[in-house]
C-alpha positions, 0 to 999 in steps of 0.5 A: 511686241507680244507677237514676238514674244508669243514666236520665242515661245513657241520657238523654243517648245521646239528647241527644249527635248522635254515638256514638264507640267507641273514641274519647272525641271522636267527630267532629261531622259523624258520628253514628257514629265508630268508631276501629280501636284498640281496645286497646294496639297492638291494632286491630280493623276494621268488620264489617257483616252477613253473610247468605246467600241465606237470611239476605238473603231474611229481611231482605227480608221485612221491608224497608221504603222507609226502609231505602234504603242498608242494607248487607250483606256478602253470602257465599253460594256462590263469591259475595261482595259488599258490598251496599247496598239500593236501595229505589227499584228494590227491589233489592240493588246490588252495592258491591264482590264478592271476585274467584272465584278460578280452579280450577286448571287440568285438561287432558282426554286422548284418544289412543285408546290401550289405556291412555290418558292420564289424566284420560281425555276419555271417548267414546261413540258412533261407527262407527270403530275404533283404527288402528295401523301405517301406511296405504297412501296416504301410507306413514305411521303412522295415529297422531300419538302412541303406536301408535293413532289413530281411524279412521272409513272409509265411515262418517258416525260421531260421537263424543260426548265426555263432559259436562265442567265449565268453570264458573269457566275463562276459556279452555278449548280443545280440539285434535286431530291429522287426517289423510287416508288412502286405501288406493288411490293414486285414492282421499282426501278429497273436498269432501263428505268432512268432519271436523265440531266441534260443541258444546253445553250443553244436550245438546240444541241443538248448534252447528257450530264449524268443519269440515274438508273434503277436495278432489279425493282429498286425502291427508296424514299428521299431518305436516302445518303447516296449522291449522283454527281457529275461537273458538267463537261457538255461532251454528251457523255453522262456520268452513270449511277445505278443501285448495286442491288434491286428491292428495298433499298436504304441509306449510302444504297439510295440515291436520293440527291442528284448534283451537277455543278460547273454550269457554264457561264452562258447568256442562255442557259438551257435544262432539262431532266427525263424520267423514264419507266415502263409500268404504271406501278413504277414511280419516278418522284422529283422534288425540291429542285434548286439552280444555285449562282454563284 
């Protein structure tokens, strides 16, 4: 008798266009219906499937045309997407993914100090050294901040900024202070004196972002207002500035800030800055350089 009951059952799964769960009165227009109380008070929601990649590859291998429309909730990494098979193309179309959440932010420090701030943006490389006290021309601290900077003098010195991480950062940037020293009052930055940004992400293929040149024996100290900045591009084509007079040079004549923003969101980040001059009476000082991640 029960097996006779068990049949009509099942025989009649086959016989009913629609399946309900939790409800008694499945909608006509379904073949499935599902109702959220599953209980006294208690609701419950629809689960689809959820795979990684390894986990969607196994289902692929077994995908058929007919299979057009079938749905996953796909999770493998920061990525989380519902999904639905697209079997004219053959492919998995994203429905809806989860926002990736952003890091929190970091902010990298160079001051060239004897115990620099910290998280340190490491160097290596570069012909230069720390510069302390003041220079000659202007009479002025050769730093922006604390008691040390970083000089480079008759030099065409480099200094590479250890990889940094920016995956998952919208606006990350970088910053520092110049300045143009000279030990004698006929000396400064000339036009083929220059302070270079270059960038990477492969270590390999770098491209100049923007660069800061000297005129006519240019001199200023890290009091200056001018800013020299550019968005990256990685185009290899940087955005150029240079004093528009020689000499002494103060406030919106002195670029004393170097900016470069819209970093690349890369697993590896690669800089550099150059500086270049040709006398041992020229200074080229850097302080107080700062990658920002937000």
């Amino acid at each position: 008798m029960k097996k006779i009951a068990f049949l009509l059952l099942f025989v009649s799964g086959f016989l009913s266009a629609q399946v309900g769960i939790n409800t008694t009165s499945p909608s006509p227009a379904s073949v499935l219906h599902l109702e959220s109380l599953n209980g006294s008070n208690t609701h419950g929601g629809f689960m689809p499937p959820v795979v990684d990649q390894a986990g969607r590859d196994s289902i692929n291998a077994a995908i058929t045309a007919a299979d057009d429309g079938m749905m996953i909730y796909y999770s493998d990494g920061t990525t989380r997407c519902v999904q639905f098979y697209n079997a004219q193309d053959g492919v998995w179309v994203d429905f809806y993914c989860m926002p990736i959440p952003a890091p929190p932010s970091l902010t990298y420090y160079q001051d060239f100090e004897i115990v620099p701030n910290t998280p340190t943006l490491t160097f290596t490389g570069g012909f230069g050294s720390t510069s302390t006290g003041n220079g000659s021309f202007p009479n002025s601290p050769m730093y922006s901040e604390g008691t040390q900077g970083y000089v480079v003098s008759n030099s065409d010195s480099t200094i590479s900024f250890n990889p940094i991480t920016t995956v998952g950062f919208v606006n990350t940037s970088l910053s520092f202070d110049l300045a143009s020293f000279a030990d004698t009052s006929g000396n400064g930055a000339d036009g083929s004196d220059v302070v270079e940004v270059l960038v990477s992400t492969d270590n390999a293929t770098w491209s100049s972002e923007v660069t800061v040149n000297g005129n006519n024996n240019a001199k200023w100290d890290f009091s200056g207002t001018a800013v020299a900045s550019a968005s990256y591009d990685g185009d290899n084509t940087p955005t150029n500035y240079a004093p528009t007079s020689g000499g002494n040079l103060t406030g919106a004549n002195a670029y004393s800030k170097v900016t470069l923003s819209n970093l690349p969101s890369v697993p590896t980040l690669y800089l550099q800055i150059r500086m270049r001059n040709t006398d041992t009476n020229e200074n080229w000082v850097i302080d107080n350089v700062i990658l920002s991640l937000n």
